[in-house]
C-alpha positions as CSV (number, residue, x, y, z in Angstrom):
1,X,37.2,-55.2,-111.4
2,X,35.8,-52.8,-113.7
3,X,32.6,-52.6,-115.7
4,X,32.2,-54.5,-118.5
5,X,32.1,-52.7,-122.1
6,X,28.6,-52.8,-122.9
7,X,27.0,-50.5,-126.1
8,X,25.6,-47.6,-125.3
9,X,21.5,-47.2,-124.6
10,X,21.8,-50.8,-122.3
11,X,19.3,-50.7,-119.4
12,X,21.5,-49.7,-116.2
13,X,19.5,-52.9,-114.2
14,X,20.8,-54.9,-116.7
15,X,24.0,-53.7,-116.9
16,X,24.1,-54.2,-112.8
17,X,23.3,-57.8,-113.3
18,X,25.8,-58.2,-115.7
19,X,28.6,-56.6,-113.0
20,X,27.4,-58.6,-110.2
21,X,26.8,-61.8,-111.5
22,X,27.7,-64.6,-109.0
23,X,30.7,-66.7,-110.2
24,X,29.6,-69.9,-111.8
25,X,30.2,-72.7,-109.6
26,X,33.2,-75.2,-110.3
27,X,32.6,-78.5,-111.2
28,X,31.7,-81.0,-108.2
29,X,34.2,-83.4,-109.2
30,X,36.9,-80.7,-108.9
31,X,36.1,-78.8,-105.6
32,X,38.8,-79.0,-103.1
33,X,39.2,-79.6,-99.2
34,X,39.7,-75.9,-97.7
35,X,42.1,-77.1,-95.0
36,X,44.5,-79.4,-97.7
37,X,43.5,-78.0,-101.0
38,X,43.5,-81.1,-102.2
39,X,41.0,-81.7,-104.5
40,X,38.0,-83.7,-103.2
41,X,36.9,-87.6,-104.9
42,X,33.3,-88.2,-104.8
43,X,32.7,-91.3,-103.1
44,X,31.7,-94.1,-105.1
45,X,29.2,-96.7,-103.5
46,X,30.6,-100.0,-102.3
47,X,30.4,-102.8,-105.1
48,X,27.9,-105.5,-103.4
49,X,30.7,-108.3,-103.6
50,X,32.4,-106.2,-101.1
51,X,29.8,-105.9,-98.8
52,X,30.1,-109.1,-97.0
53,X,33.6,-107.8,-95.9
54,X,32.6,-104.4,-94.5
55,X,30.2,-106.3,-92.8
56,X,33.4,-108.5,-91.2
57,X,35.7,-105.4,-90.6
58,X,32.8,-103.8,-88.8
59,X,32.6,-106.5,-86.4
60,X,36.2,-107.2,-86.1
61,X,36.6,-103.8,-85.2
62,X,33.5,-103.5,-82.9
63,X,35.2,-106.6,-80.6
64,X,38.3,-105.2,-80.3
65,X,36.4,-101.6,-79.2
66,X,34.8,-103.9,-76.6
67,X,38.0,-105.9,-75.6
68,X,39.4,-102.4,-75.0
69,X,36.8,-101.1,-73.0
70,X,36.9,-104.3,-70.9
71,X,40.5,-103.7,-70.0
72,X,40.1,-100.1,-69.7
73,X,37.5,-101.0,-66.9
74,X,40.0,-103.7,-65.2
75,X,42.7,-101.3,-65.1
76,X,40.2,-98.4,-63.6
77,X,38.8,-101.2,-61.3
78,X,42.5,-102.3,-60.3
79,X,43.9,-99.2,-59.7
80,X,41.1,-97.7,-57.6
81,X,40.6,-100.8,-55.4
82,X,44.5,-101.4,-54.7
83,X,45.1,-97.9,-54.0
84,X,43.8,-98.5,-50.3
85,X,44.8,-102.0,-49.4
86,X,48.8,-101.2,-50.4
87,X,48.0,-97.8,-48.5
88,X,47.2,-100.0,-45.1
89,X,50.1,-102.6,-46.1
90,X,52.3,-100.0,-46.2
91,X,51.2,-98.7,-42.4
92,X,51.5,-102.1,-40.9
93,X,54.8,-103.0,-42.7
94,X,56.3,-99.5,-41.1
95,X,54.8,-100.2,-37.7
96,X,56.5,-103.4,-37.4
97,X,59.8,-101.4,-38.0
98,X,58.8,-98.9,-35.7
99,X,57.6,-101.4,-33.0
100,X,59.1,-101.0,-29.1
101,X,58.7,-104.5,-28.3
102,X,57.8,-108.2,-29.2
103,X,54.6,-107.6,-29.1
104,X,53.5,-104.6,-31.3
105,X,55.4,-106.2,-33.2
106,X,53.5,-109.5,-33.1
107,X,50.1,-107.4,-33.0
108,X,51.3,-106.0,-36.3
109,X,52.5,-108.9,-38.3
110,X,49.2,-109.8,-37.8
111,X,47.4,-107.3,-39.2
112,X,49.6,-107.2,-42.1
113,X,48.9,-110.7,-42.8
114,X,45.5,-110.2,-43.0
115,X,46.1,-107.1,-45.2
116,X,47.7,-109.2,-47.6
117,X,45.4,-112.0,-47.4
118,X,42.4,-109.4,-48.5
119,X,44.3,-108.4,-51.0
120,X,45.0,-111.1,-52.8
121,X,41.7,-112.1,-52.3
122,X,40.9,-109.2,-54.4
123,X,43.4,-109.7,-57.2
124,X,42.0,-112.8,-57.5
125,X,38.4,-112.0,-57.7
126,X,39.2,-109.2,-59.8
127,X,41.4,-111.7,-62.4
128,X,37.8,-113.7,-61.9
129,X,35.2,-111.1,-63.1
130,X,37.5,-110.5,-66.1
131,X,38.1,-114.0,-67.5
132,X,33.9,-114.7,-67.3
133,X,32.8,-111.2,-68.4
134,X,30.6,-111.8,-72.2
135,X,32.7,-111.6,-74.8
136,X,35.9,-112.5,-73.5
137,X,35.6,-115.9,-75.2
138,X,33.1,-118.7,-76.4
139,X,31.7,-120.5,-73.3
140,X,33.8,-123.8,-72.8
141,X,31.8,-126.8,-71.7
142,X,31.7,-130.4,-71.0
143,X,29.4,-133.2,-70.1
144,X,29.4,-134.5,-66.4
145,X,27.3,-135.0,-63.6
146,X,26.4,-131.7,-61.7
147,X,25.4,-133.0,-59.0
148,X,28.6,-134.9,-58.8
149,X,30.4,-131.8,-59.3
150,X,28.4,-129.4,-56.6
151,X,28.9,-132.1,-54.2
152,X,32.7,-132.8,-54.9
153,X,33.1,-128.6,-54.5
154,X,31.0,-128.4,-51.0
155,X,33.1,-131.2,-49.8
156,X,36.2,-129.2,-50.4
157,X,34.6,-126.5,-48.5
158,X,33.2,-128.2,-45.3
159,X,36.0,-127.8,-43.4
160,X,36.7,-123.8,-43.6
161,X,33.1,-123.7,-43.1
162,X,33.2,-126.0,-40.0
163,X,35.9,-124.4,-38.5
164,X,33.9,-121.2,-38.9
165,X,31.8,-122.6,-36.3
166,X,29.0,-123.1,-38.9
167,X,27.1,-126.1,-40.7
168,X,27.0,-127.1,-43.9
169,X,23.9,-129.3,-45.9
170,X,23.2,-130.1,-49.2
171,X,19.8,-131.3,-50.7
172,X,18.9,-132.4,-54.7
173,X,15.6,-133.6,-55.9
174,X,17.6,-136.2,-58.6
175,X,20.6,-138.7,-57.3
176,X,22.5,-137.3,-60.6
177,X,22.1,-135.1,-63.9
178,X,24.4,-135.1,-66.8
179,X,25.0,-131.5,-68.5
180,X,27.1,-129.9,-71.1
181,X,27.8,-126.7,-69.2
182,X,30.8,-125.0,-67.7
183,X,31.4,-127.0,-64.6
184,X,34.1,-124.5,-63.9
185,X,32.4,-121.1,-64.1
186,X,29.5,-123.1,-62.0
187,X,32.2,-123.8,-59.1
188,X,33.5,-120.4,-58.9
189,X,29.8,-119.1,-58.5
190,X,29.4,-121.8,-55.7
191,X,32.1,-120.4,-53.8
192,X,31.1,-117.2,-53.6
193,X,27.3,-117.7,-52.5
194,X,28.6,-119.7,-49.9
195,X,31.7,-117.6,-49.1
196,X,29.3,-114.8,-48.6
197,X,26.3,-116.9,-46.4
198,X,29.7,-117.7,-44.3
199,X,30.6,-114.1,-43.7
200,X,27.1,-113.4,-42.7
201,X,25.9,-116.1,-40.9
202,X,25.7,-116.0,-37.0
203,X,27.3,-118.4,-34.9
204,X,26.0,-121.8,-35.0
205,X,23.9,-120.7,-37.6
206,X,23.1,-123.6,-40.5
207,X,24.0,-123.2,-44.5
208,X,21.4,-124.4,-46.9
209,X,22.6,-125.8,-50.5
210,X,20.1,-127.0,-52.9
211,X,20.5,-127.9,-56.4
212,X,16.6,-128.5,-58.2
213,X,15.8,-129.5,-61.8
214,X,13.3,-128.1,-63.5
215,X,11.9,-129.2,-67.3
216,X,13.6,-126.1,-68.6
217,X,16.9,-125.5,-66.4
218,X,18.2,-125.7,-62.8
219,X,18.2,-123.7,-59.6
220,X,21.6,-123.7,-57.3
221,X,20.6,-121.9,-54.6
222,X,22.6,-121.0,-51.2
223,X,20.2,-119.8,-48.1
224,X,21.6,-118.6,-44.7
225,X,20.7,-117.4,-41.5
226,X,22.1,-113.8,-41.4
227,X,20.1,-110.5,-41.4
228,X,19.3,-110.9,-44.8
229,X,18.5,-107.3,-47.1
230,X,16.9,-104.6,-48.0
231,X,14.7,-103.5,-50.7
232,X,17.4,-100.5,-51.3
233,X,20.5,-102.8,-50.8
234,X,18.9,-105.6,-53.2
235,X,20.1,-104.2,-56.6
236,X,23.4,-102.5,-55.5
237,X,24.8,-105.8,-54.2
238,X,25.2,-106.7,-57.4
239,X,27.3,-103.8,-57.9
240,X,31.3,-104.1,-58.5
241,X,33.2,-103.3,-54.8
242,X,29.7,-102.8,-53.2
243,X,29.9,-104.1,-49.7
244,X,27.8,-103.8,-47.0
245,X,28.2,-105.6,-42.8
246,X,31.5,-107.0,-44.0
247,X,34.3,-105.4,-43.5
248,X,36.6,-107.9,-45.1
249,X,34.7,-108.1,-48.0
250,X,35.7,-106.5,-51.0
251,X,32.3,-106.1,-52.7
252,X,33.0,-108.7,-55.7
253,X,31.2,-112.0,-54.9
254,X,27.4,-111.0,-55.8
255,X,29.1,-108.7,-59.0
256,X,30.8,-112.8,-59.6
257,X,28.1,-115.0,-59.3
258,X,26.1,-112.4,-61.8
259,X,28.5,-112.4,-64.1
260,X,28.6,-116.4,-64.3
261,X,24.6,-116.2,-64.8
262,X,24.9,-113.9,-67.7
263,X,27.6,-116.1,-69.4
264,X,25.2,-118.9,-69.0
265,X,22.6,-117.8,-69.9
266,X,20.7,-117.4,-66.6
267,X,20.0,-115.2,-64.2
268,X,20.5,-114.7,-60.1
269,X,18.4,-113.3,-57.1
270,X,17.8,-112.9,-54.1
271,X,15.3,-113.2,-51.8
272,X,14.8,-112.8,-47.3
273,X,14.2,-115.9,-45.3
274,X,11.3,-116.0,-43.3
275,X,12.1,-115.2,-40.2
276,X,15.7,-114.7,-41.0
277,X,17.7,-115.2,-43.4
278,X,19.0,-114.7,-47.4
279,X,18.7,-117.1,-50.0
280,X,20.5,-116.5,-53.2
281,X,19.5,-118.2,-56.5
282,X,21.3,-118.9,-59.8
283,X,19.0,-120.0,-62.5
284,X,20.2,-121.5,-65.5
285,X,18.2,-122.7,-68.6
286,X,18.9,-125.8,-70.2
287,X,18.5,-123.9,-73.6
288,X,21.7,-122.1,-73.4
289,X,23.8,-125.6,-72.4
């Protein structure tokens, strides 16, 4: 672009301001996007009687985010921890094919029904985990007597225990207590401190149950006669598939019995037995009933 006409005897500086002059700058309300060239809206704020429904979406859309991540995690979880067990179901299934006599064969039937009972084992704890993690649903509860109930589940348990070769008590400083709790997430954390004191208890050995009442909650504890833990083990049996001396475990009990604490409300820990031992106690306050 040429020089503007300007009259003759103008100041050269001026007339190079003139020339160079930076375009004027176009209207904000008409600037456009540089990747659409669409013309860009100013964004109005939100009128305040639409507030309360941002507020709504946001939420809505923040539980789906976490019911997404959830079963992201299952699937991760399910595919990592079947990979191995349908692995060794598959070697035991083509061993009994390729068995020279009655009793490979026998030998590995065997093993292939224990394959296949650890891995259901593990769908099923896994199905478990999922149904109580927070935020799968509002906690559904019920009034009844707990001790009633703990009692009722250890008496469906004494016999595996017993033929285990092991011994099962049960002590409670009140004859009965009504709650509003989930008796049902409480049974499923019963069964797995006590599933656990099984797999770790030495022959003969005794398994303590007590169920105490305190002014602000309850304590269900389960204490054995095994080894018991280290300091470095204590937090990372709480871990998902974290197992350790058990090689039919799968590593979810502990990861369980926390969950069902944290949808209560409550907590779980565990502590060494003097001179052996591992006692493991679920608290739950009465507050969160």
């Amino acid at each position: 672009m040429g020089e503007p006409n300007l009259p003759d005897g103008w100041p050269g500086a001026y007339r190079r301001r003139v020339v160079h002059q930076a375009p004027q700058q176009a209207n904000p309300d008409q600037r456009k996007d540089r990747k659409t060239k669409q013309p860009v809206q100013a964004q109005a704020p939100l009128p305040s009687e639409l507030e309360p429904m941002q507020a709504a979406l946001n939420r809505l859309l923040g539980q789906i985010q976490e019911v997404l991540s959830r079963e992201r995690r299952f699937i991760a979880d399910a595919a990592h921890e079947m990979r191995t067990p349908l692995a060794v179901l598959r070697v035991h299934a083509q061993n009994v094919l390729e068995a020279q006599n009655d009793e490979q064969r026998r030998e590995s039937l065997n093993y292939l029904v224990v394959g296949v009972d650890r891995t259901t084992r593990l769908v099923n704890q896994l199905l478990t985990i999922a149904r109580l993690e927070p935020g799968t649903g509002p906690v559904k509860t019920q009034q009844a007597d707990l001790v009633a109930t703990v009692r009722e589940s250890l008496a469906q348990m004494t016999p595996w225990v017993l033929s285990r070769g092991l011994e099962l008590s049960f002590e409670c400083n009140e004859q009965a207590h009504l709650l509003n709790t989930d008796f049902a997430a409480i049974d499923i954390a019963l069964q797995n401190l006590i599933t656990n004191a099984v797999n770790f208890s030495p022959a003969d050995g005794q398994i303590n149950v007590a169920l105490v009442f305190k002014y602000d909650g309850y304590e269900l504890s389960v204490a054995d006669q095994g080894p018991g833990i280290s300091a470095g083990d204590r937090e990372r049996l709480f871990e998902r598939f974290y197992s350790k001396g058990n090689d039919q475990g799968v590593g979810l009990g502990l990861a369980i019995v926390q969950t069902v604490a944290m949808r209560l409300g409550g907590a779980v820990r565990l502590e060494n037995r003097v001179p052996a031992g591992l006692i493991a106690i679920l608290e739950i306050p009465v507050t969160s009933q």
